[in-house]
C-alpha positions in Angstrom: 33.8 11.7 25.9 33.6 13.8 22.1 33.7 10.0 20.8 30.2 9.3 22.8 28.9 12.6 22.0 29.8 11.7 18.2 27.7 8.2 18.4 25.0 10.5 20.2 24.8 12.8 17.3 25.3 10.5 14.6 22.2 8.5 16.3 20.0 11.4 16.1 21.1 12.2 12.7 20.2 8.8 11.6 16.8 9.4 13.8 16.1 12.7 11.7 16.9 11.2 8.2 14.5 8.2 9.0 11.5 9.9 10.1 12.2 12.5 7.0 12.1 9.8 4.7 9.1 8.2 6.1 7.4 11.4 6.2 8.2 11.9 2.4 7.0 8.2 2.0 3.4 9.0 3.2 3.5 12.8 1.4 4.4 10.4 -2.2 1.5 8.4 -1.5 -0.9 11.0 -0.3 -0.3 12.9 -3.3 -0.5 10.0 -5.5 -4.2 9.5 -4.1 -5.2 12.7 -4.4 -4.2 12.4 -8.3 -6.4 9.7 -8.8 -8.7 10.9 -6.8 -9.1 14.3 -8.5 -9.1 12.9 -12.1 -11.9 10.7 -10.7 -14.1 13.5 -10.5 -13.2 15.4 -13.4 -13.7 12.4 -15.9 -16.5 10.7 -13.9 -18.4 14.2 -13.2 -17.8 16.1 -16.9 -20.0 15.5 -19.7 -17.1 16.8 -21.7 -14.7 14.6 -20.6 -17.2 11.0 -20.2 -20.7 11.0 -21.2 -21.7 14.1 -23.2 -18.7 13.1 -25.1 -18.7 9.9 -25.7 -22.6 9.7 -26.2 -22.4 11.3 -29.9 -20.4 8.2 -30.9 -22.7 5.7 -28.8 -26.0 5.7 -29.9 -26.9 3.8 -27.6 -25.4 5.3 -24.5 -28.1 7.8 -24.3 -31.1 4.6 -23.3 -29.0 2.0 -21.2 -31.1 1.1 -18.8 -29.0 1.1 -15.5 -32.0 -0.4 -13.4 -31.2 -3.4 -14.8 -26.9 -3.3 -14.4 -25.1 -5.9 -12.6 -21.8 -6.4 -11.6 -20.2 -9.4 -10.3 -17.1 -10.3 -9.1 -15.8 -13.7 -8.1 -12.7 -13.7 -5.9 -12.2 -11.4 -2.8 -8.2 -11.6 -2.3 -6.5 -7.7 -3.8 -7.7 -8.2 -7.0 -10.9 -8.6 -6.5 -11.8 -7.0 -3.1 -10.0 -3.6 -4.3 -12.1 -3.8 -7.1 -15.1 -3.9 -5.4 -14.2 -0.9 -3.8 -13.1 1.1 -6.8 -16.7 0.2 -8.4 -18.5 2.3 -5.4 -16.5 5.0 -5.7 -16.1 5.3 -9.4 -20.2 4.5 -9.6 -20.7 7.2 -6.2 -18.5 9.8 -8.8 -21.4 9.2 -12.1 -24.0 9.1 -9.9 -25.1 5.7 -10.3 -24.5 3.7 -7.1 -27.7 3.4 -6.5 -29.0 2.1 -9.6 -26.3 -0.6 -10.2 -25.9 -3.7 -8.2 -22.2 -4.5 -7.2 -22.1 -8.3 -6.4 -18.5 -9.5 -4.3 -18.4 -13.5 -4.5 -16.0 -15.2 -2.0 -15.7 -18.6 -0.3 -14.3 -17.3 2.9 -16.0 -14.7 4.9 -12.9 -12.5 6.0 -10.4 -10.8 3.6 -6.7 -11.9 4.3 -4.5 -9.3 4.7 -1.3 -11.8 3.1 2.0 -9.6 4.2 0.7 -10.1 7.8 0.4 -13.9 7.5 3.5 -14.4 9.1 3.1 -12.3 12.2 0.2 -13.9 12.7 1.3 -17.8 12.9 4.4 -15.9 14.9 2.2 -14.4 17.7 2.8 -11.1 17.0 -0.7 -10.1 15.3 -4.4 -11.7 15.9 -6.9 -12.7 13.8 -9.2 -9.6 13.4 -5.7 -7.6 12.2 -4.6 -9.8 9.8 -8.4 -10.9 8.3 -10.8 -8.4 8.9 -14.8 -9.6 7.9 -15.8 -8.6 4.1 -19.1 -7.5 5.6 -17.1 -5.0 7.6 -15.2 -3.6 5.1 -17.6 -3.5 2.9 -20.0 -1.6 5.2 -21.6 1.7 3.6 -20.0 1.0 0.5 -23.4 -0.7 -1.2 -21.3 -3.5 -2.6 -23.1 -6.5 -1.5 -21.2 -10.0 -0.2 -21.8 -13.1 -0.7 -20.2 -15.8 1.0 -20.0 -19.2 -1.2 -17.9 -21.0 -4.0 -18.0 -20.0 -7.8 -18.6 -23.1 -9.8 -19.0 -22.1 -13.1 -19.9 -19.6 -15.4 -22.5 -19.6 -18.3 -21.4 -17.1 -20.6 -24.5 -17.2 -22.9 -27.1 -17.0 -19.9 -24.4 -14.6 -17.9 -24.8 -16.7 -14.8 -22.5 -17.7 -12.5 -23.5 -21.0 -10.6 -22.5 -20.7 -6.5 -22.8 -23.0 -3.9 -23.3 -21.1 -1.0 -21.7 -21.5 2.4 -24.0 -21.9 5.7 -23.6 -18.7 6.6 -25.2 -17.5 3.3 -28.1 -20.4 3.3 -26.3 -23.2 2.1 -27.6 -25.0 -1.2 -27.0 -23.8 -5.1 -27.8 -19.9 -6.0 -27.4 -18.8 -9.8 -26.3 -15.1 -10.1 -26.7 -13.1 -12.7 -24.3 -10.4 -14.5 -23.7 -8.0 -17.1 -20.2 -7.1 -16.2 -18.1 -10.1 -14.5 -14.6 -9.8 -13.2 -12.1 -12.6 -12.6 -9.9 -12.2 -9.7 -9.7 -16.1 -8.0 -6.3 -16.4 -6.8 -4.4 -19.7 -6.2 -5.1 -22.6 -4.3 -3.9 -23.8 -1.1 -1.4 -26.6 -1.2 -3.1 -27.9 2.3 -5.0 -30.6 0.4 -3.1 -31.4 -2.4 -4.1 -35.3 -3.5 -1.4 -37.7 -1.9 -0.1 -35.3 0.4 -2.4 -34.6 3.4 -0.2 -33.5 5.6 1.7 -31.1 4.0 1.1 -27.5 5.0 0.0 -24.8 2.4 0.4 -21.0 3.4 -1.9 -18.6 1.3 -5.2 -18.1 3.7 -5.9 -17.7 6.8 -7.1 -21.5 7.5 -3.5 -22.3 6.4 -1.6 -19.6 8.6 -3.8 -21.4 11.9 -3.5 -25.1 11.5 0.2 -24.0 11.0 0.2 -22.1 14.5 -1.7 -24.6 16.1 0.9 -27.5 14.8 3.8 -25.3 16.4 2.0 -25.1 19.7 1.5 -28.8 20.0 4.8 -29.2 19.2 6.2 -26.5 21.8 3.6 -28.0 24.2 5.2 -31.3 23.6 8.7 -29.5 24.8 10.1 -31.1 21.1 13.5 -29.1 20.2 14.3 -28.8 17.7 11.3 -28.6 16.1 12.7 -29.7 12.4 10.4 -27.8 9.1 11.0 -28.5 5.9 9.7 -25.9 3.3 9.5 -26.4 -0.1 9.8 -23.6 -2.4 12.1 -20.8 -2.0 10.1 -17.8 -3.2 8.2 -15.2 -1.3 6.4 -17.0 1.0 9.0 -19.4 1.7 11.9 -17.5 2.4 9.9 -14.7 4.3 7.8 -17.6 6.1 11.2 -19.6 7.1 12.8 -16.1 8.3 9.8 -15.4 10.8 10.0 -18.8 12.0 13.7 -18.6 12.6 13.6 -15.1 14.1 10.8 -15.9 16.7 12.3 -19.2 17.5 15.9 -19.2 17.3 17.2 -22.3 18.7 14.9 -24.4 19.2 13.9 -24.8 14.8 15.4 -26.5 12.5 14.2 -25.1 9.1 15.4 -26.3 5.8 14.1 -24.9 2.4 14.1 -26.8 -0.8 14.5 -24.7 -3.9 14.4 -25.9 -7.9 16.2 -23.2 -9.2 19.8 -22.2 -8.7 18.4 -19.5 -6.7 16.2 -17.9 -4.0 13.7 -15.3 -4.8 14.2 -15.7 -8.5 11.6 -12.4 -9.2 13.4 -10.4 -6.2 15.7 -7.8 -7.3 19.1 -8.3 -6.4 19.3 -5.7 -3.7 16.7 -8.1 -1.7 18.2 -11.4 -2.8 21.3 -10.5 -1.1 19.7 -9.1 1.7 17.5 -12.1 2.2 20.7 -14.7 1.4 22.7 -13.2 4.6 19.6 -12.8 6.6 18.8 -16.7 6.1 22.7 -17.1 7.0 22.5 -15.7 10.5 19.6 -17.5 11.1 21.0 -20.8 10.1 18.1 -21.2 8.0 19.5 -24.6 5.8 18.6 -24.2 1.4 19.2 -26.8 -0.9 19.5 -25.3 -4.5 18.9 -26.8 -8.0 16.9 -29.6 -5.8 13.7 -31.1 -6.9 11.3 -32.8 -4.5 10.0 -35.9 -5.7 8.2 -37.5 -3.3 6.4 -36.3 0.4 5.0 -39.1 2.4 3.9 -39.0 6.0 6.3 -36.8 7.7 9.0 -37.7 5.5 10.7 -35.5 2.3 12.5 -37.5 -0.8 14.8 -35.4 -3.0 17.4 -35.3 -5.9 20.6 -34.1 -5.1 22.7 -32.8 -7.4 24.8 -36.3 -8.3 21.3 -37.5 -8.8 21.1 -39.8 -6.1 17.9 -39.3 -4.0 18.0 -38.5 -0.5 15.4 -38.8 2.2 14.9 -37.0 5.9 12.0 -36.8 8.3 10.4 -33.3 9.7 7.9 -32.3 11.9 6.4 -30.5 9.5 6.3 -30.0 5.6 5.2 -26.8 3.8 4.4 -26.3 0.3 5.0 -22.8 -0.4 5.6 -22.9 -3.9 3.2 -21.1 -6.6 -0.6 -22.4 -6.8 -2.5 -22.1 -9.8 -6.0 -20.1 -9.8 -9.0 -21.4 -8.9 -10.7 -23.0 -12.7 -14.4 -22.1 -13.1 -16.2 -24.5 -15.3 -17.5 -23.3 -18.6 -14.4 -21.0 -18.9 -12.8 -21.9 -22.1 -10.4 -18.8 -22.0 -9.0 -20.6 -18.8 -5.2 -22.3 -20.4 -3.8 -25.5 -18.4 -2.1 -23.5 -15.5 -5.4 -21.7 -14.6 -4.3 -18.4 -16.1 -6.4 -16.2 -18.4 -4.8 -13.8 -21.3 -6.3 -10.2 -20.8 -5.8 -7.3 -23.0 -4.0 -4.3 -22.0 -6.9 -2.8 -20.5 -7.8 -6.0 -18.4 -10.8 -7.0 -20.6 -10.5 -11.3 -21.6 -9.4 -11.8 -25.2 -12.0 -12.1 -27.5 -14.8 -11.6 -24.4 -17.0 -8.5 -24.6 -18.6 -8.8 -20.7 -15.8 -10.3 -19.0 -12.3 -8.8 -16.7 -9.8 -10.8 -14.8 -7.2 -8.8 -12.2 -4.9 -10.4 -10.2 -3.3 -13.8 -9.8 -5.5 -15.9 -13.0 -4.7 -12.9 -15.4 -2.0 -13.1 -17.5 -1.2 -10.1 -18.6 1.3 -7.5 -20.8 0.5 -3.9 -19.9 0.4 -0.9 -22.0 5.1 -0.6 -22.4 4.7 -4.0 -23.5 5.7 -5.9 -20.3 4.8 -9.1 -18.8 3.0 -8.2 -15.6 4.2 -10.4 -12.2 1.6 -11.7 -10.2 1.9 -9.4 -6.6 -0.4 -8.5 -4.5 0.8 -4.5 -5.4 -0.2 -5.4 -9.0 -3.5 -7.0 -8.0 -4.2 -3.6 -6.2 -3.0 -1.4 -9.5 -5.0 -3.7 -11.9 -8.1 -3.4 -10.1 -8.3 0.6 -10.3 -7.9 0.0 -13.6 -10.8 -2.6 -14.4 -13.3 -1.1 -12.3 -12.5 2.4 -14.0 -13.3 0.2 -17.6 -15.8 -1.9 -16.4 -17.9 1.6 -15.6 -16.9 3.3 -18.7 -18.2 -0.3 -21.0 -21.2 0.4 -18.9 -21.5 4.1 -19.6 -19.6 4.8 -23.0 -16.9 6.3 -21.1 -13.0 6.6 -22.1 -11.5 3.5 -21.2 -7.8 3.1 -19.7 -4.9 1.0 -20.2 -3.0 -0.8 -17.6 0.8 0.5 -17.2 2.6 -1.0 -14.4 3.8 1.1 -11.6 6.8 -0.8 -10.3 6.9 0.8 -6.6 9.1 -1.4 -5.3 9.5 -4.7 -2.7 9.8 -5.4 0.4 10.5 -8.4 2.2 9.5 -9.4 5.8 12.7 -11.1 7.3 11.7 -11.8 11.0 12.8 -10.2 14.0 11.5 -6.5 12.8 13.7 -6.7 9.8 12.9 -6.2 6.7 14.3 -5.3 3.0 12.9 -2.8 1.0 14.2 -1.7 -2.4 12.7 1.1 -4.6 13.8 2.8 -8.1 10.4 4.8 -7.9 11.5 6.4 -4.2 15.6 5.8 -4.6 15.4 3.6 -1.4 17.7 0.3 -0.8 17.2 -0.2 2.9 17.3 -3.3 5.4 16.9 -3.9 9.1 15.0 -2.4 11.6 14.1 1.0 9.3 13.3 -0.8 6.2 10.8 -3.0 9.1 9.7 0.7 10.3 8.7 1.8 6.6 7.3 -1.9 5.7 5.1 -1.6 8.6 3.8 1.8 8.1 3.4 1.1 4.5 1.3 -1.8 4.8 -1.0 -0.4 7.5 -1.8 2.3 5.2 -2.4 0.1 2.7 -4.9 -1.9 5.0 -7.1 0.4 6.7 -7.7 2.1 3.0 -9.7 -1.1 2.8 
């Protein structure tokens, strides 16, 4: 009896701690918002601190003519939607949302909300909460949308040549810019040349001909249903997780990896984490393996003696890193797609143009290589927006310093990993799932 009464105490103790920790979680990143928030309207709102300032060495501060200000930017994943956003409130703050055009160029009409990809090719989320419409987030924000793909960009004429989709008209439109921000994120490895039925996993087309696939294949009562993913990264071992949690027995999942190891930018706490979780799953990985060919529904690869071994799947995914999106008439573009920015996000050698996200490479203001995340994506846009508006306006700009909040790692089954030198967390299971969740909702509906 004082054993069960222990467990029943030690239960709610474990209940307490949790729901204190979460609570502190939400506090950390209220107050965090209402930092920004305030400093917003202290350097946006006081002469002495932007304008006034700045204006007696700017000559020509004083006569911009902001009628005739436009902002453009091309790419609507993080980077780019969240810097949309910033713009409206930066411009609402100076005063100047009315008299400056905020432009949001994307091919796909709905904003992917990525960490939720794999709940929803698992069932457990739909469409509208995983990919809300841009024209619905955008609402009463004045940022306009417009649905189409970026061609290329004429630097001289500041034009940015789209064709637009049907829902925007169809045909060719030119737009034109003063300010233009980069933030097109990688491709899909759906329709990569000689491979056309291999599987990609970065939008929301991808995540639905992927649940569609595993219904057929359900519907067709085929167990097990054998997946081959290649890449052992992020998406893959999160991706391969899900699928194993949701469908225990009746997968087969194996994931090939190059390196000698999974999650090669995870920190160890999550490497380990993620290493036993694919263990009790009986998720198969083949390390230090390169691919070398994919044909029909079959998978070629060199093993380790350097013979090359060969096995058929029901399906194939490529979740390995895509390159960006290249824009002709982008010189600054290098051969991977990626484009060198300065510390404050501005394109070397470029007076009008920003890149955030994925296609920026970038070293902040310590001097560090910045990663390409989704949390950096949402950190690099405050700061371009910020310095697009104070180019515009003569204001102060700022530099980009990474804020390494953590990771966390979607392992199927509500568990998760979660690791965090900013909050002193190393958590896994059901409350690091909890605090994921919770986390990334905010995150979401600040959209």
């Amino acid at each position: 009896m004082a054993g069960t009464s222990f467990f029943m105490v030690s239960n709610v103790l474990v209940l307490v701690l949790v729901l204190l920790l979460l609570v502190l979680l939400l506090v950390l990143m209220m107050i965090e918002q209402w930092e920004r928030n305030w400093a917003t309207l202290i350097v946006m709102s006081n002469p002495s601190f932007s304008s006034g300032f700045i204006a007696s060495f700017n000559p020509s501060f004083t006569s911009l003519n902001w009628s005739e200000k436009r902002i453009c930017i091309v790419g609507g994943g993080f980077g780019g939607l969240y810097t949309a956003l910033n713009l409206a409130k930066y411009l609402e703050a100076k005063g100047k949302s009315k008299e400056t055009s905020v432009t949001l160029i994307s091919d796909s009409e709905r904003f992917v909300y990525s960490p939720f990809l794999y709940e929803l090719v698992t069932g457990e989320l739909q469409d509208w909460e995983v990919a809300p419409v841009y024209t619905d987030v955008l609402k009463g924000t004045g940022v306009k949308f417009l649905q189409g793909k970026a061609q290329s960009v004429d630097k001289i004429n500041k034009t940015i040549s789209v064709d637009l989709a049907s829902l925007s008209g169809g045909g060719k439109q030119e737009v034109s810019y003063d300010k233009l921000i980069l933030a097109t994120g990688g491709n899909s490895k759906d329709e990569k040349e000689g491979e056309p039925g291999v599987f990609g996993f970065r939008s929301l087309e991808d995540a639905k001909k992927l649940r569609a696939r595993l219904a057929g294949l359900k519907f067709a009562n085929k167990k097990p249903i054998k997946i081959a993913v290649v890449g052992g990264g992020y998406p893959g071992i999160e991706l391969s997780c899900s699928l194993a949690a949701n469908m225990k027995k009746n997968v087969d999942i194996t994931i090939f990896q190059r390196g000698d190891k999974i999650l090669p930018r995870a920190n160890l706490y999550n490497r380990i984490v993620a290493t036993q979780r694919l263990a009790e799953l009986g998720v198969k990985k083949f390390l230090r393996t390169e691919v070398v060919e994919i044909k029909d529904d079959s998978v070629s690869w060199k093993q380790n003696n350097g013979a090359v071994a060969e096995d058929k799947f029901d399906i194939i995914i490529r979740a390995s890193s895509s390159r960006p999106s290249v824009l002709n008439g982008l010189d600054v573009q290098e051969e991977d797609g990626r484009i060198h920015v300065n510390d404050m996000l501005k394109v070397k050698e470029e007076e009008d143009l920003y890149a955030v996200g994925d296609i920026a490479r970038c070293i902040d203001s310590s001097g560090s290589p910045v990663p390409s995340t989704a949390q950096i994506a949402m950190q690099q846009a405050e700061v371009a927006a910020w310095n697009v508006v104070a180019d515009l306006t003569g204001g102060v700009p700022l530099t980009f310093r990474r804020q390494d909040l953590g990771e966390m790692l979607s392992l199927g089954g509500y568990t998760a990993s979660l690791s965090s030198k900013a909050f002193g967390l190393q958590l896994d299971d059901k409350l690091a799932h909890l605090l994921r969740r919770e986390w990334n909702e905010g995150a979401a509906s600040s959209c």
